[in-house]
C-alpha positions as a printed Julia matrix, in Angstrom:
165×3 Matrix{Float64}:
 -105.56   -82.41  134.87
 -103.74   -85.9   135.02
 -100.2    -86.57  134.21
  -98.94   -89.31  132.19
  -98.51   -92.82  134.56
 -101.37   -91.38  137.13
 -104.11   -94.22  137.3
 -107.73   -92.9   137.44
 -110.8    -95.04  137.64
 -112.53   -94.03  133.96
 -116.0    -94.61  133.65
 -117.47   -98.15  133.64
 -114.03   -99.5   132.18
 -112.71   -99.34  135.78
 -108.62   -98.67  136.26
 -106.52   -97.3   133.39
 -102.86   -95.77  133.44
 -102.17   -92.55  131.54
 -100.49   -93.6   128.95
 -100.0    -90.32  127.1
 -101.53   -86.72  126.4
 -101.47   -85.97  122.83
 -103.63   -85.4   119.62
 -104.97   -89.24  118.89
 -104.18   -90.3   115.23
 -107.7    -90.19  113.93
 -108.44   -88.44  111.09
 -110.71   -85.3   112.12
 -109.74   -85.68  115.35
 -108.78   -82.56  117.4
 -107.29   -81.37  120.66
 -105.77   -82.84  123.38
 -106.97   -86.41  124.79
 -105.63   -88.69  127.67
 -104.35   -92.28  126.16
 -106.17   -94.27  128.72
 -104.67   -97.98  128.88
 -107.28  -100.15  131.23
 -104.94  -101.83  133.93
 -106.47  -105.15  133.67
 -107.91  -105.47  130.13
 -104.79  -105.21  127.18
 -107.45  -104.75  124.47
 -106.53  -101.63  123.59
 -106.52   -97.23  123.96
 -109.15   -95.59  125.23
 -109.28   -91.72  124.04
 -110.69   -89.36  126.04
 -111.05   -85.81  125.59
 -108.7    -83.89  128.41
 -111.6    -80.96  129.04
 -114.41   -83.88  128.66
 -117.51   -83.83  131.2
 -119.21   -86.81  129.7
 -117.55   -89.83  131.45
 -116.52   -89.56  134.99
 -112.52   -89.77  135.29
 -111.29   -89.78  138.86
 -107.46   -90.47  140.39
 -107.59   -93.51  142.61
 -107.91   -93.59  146.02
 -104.66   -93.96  148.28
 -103.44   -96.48  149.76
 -104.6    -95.24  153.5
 -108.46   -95.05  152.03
 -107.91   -98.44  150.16
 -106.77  -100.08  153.84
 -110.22   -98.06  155.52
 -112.37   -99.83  152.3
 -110.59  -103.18  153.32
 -111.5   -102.34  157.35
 -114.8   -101.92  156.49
 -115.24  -105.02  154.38
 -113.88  -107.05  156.88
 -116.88  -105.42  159.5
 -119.42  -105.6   157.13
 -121.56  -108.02  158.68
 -121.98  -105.63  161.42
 -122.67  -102.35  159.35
 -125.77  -102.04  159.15
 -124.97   -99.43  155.92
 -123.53  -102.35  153.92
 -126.73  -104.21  154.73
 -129.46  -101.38  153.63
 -131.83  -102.82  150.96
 -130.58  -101.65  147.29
 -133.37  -101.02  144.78
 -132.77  -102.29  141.49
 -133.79   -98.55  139.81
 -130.6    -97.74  142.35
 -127.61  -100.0   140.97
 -126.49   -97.99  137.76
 -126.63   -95.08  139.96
 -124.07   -96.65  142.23
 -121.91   -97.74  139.69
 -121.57   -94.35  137.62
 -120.94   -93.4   140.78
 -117.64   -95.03  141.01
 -117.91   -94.59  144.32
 -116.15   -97.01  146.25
 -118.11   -96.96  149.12
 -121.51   -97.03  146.82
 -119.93  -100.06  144.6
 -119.17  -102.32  148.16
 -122.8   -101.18  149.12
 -123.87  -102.31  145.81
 -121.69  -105.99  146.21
 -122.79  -107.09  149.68
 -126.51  -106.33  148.75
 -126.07  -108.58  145.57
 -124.13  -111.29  147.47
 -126.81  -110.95  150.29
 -129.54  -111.99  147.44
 -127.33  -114.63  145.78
 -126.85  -116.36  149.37
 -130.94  -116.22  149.52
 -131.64  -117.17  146.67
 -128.62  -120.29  147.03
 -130.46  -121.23  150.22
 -133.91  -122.48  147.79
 -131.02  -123.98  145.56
 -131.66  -121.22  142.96
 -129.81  -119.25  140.49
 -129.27  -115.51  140.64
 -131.07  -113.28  138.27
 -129.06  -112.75  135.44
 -129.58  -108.96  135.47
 -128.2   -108.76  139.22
 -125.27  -111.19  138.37
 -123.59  -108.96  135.84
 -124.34  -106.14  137.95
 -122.7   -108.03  140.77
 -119.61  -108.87  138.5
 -119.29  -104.9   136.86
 -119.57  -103.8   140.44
 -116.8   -106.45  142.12
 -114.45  -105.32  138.82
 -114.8   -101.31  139.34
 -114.24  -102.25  142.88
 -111.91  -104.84  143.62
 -109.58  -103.54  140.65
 -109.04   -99.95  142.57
 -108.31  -101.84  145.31
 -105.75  -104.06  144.06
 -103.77  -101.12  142.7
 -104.18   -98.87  145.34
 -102.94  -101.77  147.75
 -100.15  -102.67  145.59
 -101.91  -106.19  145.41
 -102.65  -108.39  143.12
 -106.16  -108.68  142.22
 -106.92  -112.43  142.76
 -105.9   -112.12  146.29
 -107.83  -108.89  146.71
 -111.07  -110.96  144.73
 -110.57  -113.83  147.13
 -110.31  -111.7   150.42
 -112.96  -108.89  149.68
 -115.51  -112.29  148.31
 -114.78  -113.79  151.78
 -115.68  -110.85  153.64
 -118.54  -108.97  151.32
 -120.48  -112.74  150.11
 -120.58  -113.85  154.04
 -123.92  -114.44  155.42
């Protein structure tokens, strides 16, 4: 169970501070649910049940894993694990996943295909671009609060190092 102020990574909507554990004030509503307030997005509560199997809720990773993630980023070129081929049927898989070794996986094989396809001077597919973009968000925003950065400079180093050719 989480505690009010831990972050977790909650579902697709990426990084969200426990805001509070209470009954939300919807009528009908019962039971205890975790006020999830997305770290990067001020739009609003999520609700989520606190005994609730249907989205994946995780705590973040620490900052020691976050500087391993960054280690590996920076050496991607040479791993040849970042470089596997990634089939399409594959990439909701990886982000569900919220794995965060999955999700840079998933970011250098997308940026690998953007720099191909930029090399015939041609557009992305639109399909793999906001795939590339939910992916660099789950990712890059765990990052940037497990670091203790912001997330621009995590965007700009992590974009240098996983979009290199």
């Amino acid at each position: 169970m989480f505690e009010i102020e831990d972050k977790v990574v909650y579902g697709v909507n990426g990084v969200c501070e426990v805001t509070e554990i209470a009954v939300p004030p919807i009528k009908g509503i019962e039971g205890q649910y975790y006020y999830l307030q997305p770290v990067f997005d001020d739009k609003g509560i999520i609700y989520s049940p606190v005994d609730s199997k249907k989205v994946n809720m995780r705590a973040i990773i620490s900052q020691s894993e976050c500087k391993k993630l960054i280690s590996k980023a920076k050496n991607c070129a040479k791993d040849e694990s970042l470089n596997e081929k990634i089939h399409p049927a594959e990439y909701d898989a990886c982000i569900k996943s919220q794995d965060p070794v999955s999700l840079m996986h998933l970011v250098r094989y997308l940026y690998n295909i953007k720099n191909e396809r930029a090399k015939d001077l041609r557009k992305m597919k639109s399909a793999d671009a906001r795939t590339l973009s939910t992916a660099k968000k789950l990712l890059y925003s765990e990052l940037a609060v497990a670091s203790g950065r912001d997330l621009d400079d995590i965007s700009e180093e992590l974009d240098g190092y996983l979009g290199e050719k």
